[in-house]
N, C-alpha and C positions, 0 to 999 in steps of 0.2 A: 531581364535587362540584357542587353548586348553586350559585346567585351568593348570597353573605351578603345577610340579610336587618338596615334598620337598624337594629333593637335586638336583633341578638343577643350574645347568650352565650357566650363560648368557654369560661370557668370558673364554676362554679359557687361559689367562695370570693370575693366578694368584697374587694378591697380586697388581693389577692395579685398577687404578679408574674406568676402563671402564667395572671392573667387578662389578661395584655395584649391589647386586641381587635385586630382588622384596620384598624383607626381609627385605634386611639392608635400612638404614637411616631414612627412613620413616616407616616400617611397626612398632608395637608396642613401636612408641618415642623413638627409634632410633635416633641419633645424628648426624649430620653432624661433628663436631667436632671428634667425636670418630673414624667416618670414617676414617677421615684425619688422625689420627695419626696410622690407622691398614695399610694402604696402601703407595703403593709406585706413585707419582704424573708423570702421562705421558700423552701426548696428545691420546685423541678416536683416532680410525680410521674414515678418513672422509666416511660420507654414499653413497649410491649411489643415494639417489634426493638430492638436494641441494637446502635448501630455496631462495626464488627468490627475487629480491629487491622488497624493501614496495612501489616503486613508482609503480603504478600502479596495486597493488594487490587488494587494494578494490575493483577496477573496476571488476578485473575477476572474483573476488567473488561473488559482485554482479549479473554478467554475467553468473555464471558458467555452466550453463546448463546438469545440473549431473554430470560436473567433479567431481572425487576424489578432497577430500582436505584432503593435510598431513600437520598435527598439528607437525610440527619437532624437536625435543632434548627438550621437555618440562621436568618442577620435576612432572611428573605425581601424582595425591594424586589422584586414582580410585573409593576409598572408595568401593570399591569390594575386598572382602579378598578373594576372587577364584584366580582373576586376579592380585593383587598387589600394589605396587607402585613402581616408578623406579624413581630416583634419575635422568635418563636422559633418556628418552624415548617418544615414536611416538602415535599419534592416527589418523587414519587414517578415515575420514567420506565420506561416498557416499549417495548423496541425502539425506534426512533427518535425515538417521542411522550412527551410531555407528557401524563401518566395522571391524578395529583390532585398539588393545590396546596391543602394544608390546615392545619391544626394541628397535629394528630397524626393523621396518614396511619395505616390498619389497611393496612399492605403484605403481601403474602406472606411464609411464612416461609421461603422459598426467594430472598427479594429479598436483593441485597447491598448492604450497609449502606456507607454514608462519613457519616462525622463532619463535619459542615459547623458546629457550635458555634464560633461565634467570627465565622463568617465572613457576609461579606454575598454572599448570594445568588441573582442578576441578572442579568436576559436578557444576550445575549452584544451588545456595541456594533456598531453598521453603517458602514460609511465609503462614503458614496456617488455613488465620484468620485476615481480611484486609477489614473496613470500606474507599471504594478506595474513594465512592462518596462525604467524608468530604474532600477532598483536597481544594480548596476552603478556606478553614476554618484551612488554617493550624496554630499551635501554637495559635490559638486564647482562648484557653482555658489550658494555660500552666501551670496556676496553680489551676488548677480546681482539684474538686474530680467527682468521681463519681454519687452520689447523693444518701444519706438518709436521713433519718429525723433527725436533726438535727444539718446539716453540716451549716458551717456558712460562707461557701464559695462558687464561681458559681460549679453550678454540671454540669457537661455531660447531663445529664436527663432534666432539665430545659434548658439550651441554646441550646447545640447542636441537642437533640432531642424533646425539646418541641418547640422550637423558631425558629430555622434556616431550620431544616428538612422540615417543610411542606410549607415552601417559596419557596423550590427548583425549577425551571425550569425542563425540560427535557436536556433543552442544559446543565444547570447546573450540571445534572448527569452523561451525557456523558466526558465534560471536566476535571469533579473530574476523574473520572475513567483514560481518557487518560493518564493526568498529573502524575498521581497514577504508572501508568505500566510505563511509562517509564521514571521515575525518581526510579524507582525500578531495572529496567532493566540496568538503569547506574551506579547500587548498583552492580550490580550480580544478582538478585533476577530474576531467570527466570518463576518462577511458583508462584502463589498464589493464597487461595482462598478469592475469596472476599465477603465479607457480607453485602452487601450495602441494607441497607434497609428503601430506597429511590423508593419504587413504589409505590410512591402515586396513579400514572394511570398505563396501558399497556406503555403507550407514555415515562414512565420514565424508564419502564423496557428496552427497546425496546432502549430506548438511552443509557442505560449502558453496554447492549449487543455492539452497534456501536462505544463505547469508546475502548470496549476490543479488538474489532476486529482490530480496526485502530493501534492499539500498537503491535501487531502481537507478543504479548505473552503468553504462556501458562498461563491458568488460568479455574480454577473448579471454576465457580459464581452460587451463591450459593442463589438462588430466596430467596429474603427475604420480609417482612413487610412492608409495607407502610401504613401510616395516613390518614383517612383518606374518604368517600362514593365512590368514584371511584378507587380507592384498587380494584384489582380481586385475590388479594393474598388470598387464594394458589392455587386457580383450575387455577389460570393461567400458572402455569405448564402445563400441558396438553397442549395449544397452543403452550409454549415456547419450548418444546422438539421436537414437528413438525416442527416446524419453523427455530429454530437455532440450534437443537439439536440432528439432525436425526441419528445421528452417533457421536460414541464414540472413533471415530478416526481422531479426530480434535484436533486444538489448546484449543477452549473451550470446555469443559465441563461441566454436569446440576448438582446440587446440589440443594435441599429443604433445607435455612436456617430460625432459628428464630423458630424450628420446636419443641415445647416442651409440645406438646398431642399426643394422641394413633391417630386420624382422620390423624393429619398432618402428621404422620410417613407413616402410611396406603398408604397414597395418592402418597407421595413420593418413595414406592416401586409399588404402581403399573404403574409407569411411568420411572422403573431401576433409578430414583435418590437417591444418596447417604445423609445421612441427617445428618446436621449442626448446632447444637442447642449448645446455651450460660446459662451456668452453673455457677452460681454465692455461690448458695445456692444446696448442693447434693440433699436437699431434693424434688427438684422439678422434680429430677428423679424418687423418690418410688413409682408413682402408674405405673408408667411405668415398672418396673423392675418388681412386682408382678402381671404384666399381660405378665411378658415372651416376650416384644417387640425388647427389648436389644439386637445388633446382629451386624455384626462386620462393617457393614454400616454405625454406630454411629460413627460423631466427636462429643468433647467435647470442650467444651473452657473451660479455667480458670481453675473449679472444684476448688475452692478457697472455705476457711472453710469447710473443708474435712474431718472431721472425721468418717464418717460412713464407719466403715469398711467393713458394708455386700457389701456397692453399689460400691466399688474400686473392690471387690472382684467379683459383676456382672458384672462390667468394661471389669476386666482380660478377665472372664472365657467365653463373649462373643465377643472376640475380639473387642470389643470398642477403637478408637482414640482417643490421648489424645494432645491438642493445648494450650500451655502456654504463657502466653504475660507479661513476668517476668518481664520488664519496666513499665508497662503503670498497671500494677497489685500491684505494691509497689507502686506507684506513684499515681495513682486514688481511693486508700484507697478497693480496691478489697479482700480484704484479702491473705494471703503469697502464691505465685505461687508452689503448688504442685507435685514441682520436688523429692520430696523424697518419698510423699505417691505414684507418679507414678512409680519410680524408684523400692521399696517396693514390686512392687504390679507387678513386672516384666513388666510392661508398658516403653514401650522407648519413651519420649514424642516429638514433636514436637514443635516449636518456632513461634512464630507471632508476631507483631507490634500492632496489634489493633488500632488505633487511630492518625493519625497525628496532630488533632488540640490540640492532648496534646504531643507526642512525636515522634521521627525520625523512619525512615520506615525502617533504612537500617539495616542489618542483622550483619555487625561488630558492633554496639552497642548492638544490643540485644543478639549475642553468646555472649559478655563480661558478661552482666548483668545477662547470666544464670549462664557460668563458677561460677563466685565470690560470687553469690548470695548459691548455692548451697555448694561451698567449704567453705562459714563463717558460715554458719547454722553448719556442722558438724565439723570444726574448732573450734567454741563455746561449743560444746558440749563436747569435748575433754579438751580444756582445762577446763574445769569444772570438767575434772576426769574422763569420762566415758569413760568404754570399750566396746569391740565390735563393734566398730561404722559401719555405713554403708562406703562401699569407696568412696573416691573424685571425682569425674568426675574429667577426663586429658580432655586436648584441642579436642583429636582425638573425644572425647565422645560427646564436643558439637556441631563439625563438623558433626557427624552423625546426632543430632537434627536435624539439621538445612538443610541437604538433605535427607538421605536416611530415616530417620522417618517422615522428611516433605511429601515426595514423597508417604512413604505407607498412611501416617493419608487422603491428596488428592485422595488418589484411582486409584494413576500412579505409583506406585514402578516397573509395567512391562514396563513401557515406558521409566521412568527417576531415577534421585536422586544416580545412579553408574554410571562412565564411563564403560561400558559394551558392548561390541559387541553386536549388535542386537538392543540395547534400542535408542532411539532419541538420538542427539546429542544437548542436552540443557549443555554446556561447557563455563565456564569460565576461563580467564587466566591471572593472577594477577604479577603484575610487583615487581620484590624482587629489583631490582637496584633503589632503592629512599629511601631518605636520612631515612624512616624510617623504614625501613626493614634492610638494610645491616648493617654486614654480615649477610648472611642468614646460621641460625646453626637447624636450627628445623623447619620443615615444619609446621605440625598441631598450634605449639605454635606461627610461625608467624602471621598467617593466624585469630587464636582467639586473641591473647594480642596484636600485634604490626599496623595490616592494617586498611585501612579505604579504605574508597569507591579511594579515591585518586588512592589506584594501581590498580582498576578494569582496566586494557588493552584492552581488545576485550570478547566479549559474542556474542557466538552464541546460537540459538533457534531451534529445531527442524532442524539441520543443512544448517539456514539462519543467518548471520553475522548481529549482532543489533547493537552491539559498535566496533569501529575502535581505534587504536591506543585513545584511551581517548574519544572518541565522538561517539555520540549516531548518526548513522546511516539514513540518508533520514530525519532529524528532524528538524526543524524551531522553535529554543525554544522563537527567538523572538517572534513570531504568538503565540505559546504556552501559553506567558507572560502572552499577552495583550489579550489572551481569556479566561485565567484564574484569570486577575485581573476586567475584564471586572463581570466575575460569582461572582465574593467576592463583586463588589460594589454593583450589583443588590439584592443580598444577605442582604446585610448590609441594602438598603434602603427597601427591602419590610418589613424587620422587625422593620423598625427607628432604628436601631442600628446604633452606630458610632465605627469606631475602637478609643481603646486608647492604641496607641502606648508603652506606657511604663508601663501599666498595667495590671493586670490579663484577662479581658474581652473586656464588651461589656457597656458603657451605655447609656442610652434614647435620641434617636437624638430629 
């Protein structure tokens, strides 16, 4: 399909619902309401494919064998302003691609239909910056900080990465990972990168690789650190790119994480990986920026206590990614998530989770906590009297976080993060008929203030169906359970640790 032209036509009745354009409703917080009251309420004309009953759709989806699949009368939310949004409209996917994003799609009559009426229907979320191999270990350190001198609480640093990290198994790191994607994947979350750095051997790396792969999610992992004499991090890159990573036209992807020297960078470009380095403190950037390394292959995480202006300003001018984990960043004493020196600095940043053993992975809490967090900083500053302010992020702003700058900071903005003809179909489609969506008046504002994992519907990946009507696709979360509670107790006894149930931690069994 072509890019809309500004005054076209999608109906020729004016002044009917079925003419809603690519403009109205959705594009710049448009209203459903407002709609309602410019128009005159008549039934669409019915299409010519007609969604096919849900009994038996899985099966053929599963089945399909490069059938067309038509996404049918979805609220489309494209997050491509070439293309639009439509209030009622079709996406049309063959084999893995993103084929048309229209109106009313003329699909094959061989395409298999789903009923997407009702629902919103939108690229799949990115989290870009995801410790998967602590699952395991989840909420066990819920009120934990992060660790400096002088906290008087359990830190991150001491339990989870002095204590529990170099206990780990191999099996241990594959079933963190597993559990990781796809309890993410039942979020929406079809991409993340992940930063496990959990190679203590090849044996650990080589099992988080088999986690990824088994979840049949996109995902940029991102070789990280391990503890350790039998470590081969980082020349084990080199293997890992041969081995799992001969192409960059896969579901996984190689990333160098943990990457914060001029060698580690080096290494990671002469092997095309993108690198991945955690920013706490800017200044562990400057000898790097005055050797000129800085280049648009850098993510960032955190970038928390951020003043330095020269090295925001390296950030910009070298196209550097910028990854914020504004939950687990106010919460682990990180210092203030730098959504406005990013913002400032024309950076459009990206969203992450960081950590489960201290908080939720899923991407409706963390768009909330950027929205609010971002609109009371310069809400405060207002009422204090000040002008000029910078502006609020609206809901569409964090929606974009959380794909399409998820998508560029991973190094797949050509594959994913729009609904886009051509690019993959990593698609999610989120149910508005539950008791806490209806009525539905505002797309962008449903989707960040009102949803939760709850209306996640159906996700597909690379145009493979992962979640069905509310359930996650070929999965045994029974098996799942007891192989991930199987890792927490081994876990627990190789370090003497005991859980305490109603406590912050961990103590001495």
């Amino acid at each position: 399909m072509a890019p809309r032209k500004e005054k076209e036509s999608l109906d020729s009745q004016k002044g009917s619902v079925c003419e809603s354009s690519r403009r109205g409703f959705l594009k710049g917080g448009a209203g459903l309401v407002a709609g309602a009251v410019a128009t005159q309420l008549r039934p669409c004309p019915v299409a010519a494919q007609q969604p096919q009953s849900t009994a038996g759709t899985l099966q053929r989806l599963m089945n399909s064998n490069g059938r067309a699949i038509l996404l049918k009368d979805g609220i489309v939310l494209s997050m491509d302003p070439t293309f639009g949004d439509f209030e009622r409209g079709d996406i049309l996917i063959q084999g893995k691609k993103i084929v048309s994003v229209e109106r009313n799609v003329d699909a094959p009559k061989s395409a298999i239909v789903v009923n997407a009426a009702g629902m919103i229907v939108m690229p799949g979320f990115i989290d870009t910056h995801h410790h998967q191999f602590e699952t395991p270990l989840r909420s066990i350190l819920s009120d934990g900080l992060l660790g400096a001198a002088g906290d008087t609480v359990s830190s991150y640093q001491k339990t989870i990465i002095g204590t529990f990290t170099p206990a780990y198994l191999p099996e241990d790191a594959r079933i963190g990972e597993l559990v990781a994607s796809l309890s993410q994947i039942n979020a929406g979350v079809t991409t993340t990168v992940d930063t496990s750095q959990v190679s203590l051997t090849p044996e650990h790396t080589d099992a988080c690789i088999a986690g990824l792969k088994e979840s049949g999610r996109r995902v940029l992992f991102a070789y990280s650190a391990g503890q350790g004499a039998k470590s081969q991090y980082p020349q084990d890159i080199v293997r890992l790119r041969k081995q799992y990573f001969p192409s960059d036209d896969q579901l996984l992807t190689l990333a160098l994480g943990d990457a914060t020297n001029a060698d580690h960078w080096k290494l990671a470009r002469s092997v095309g990986a993108p690198i991945v380095s955690h920013i706490v403190s800017m200044s562990a950037l400057e000898p790097l920026a005055k050797a000129g390394m800085m280049g648009p292959d850098n993510e960032y995480i955190h970038c928390t206590r951020s003043g330095n202006e020269t090295l925001w300003k390296a950030i910009a001018d070298t196209g550097g990614k910028i990854s914020i984990a504004p939950a687990i960043e106010m919460q682990m004493r990180h210092g203030m998530p730098p959504f406005q020196a990013a913002l400032d600095h024309g950076i459009r940043p990206s969203l992450s989770v960081d950590v489960e053993c201290n908080m939720t992975a899923d991407m409706f809490s963390i768009m909330r906590a950027a929205y609010t967090l971002q609109r009371a900083l310069i809400n405060e500053r207002a009422l204090a009297g000040e002008q000029n302010l910078p502006p609020l992020v609206t809901c569409r702003d964090v929606i974009e976080f959380a794909t399409v700058a998820g998508a560029r900071v991973a190094h797949l903005d050509s594959k994913v993060g729009t609904l886009t003809p051509g690019k993959e179909a990593d698609i999610i489609l989120l149910a508005t008929d539950r008791i806490n969506t209806f009525p539905l008046n505002n797309v962008p504002g449903t989707v960040v203030t009102l949803m939760d994992t709850s209306n996640v519907e159906h996700v597909w990946i690379g145009g493979r169906v992962a979640k069905w009507q509310g359930k996650l696709v070929g999965v045994d979360l029974s098996r799942l359970q007891r192989e991930i509670e199987k890792s927490r107790d081994g876990l627990l006894a190789r370090t003497n640790q005991t859980r305490n149930v109603f406590g912050t931690c961990c103590t001495a069994g």
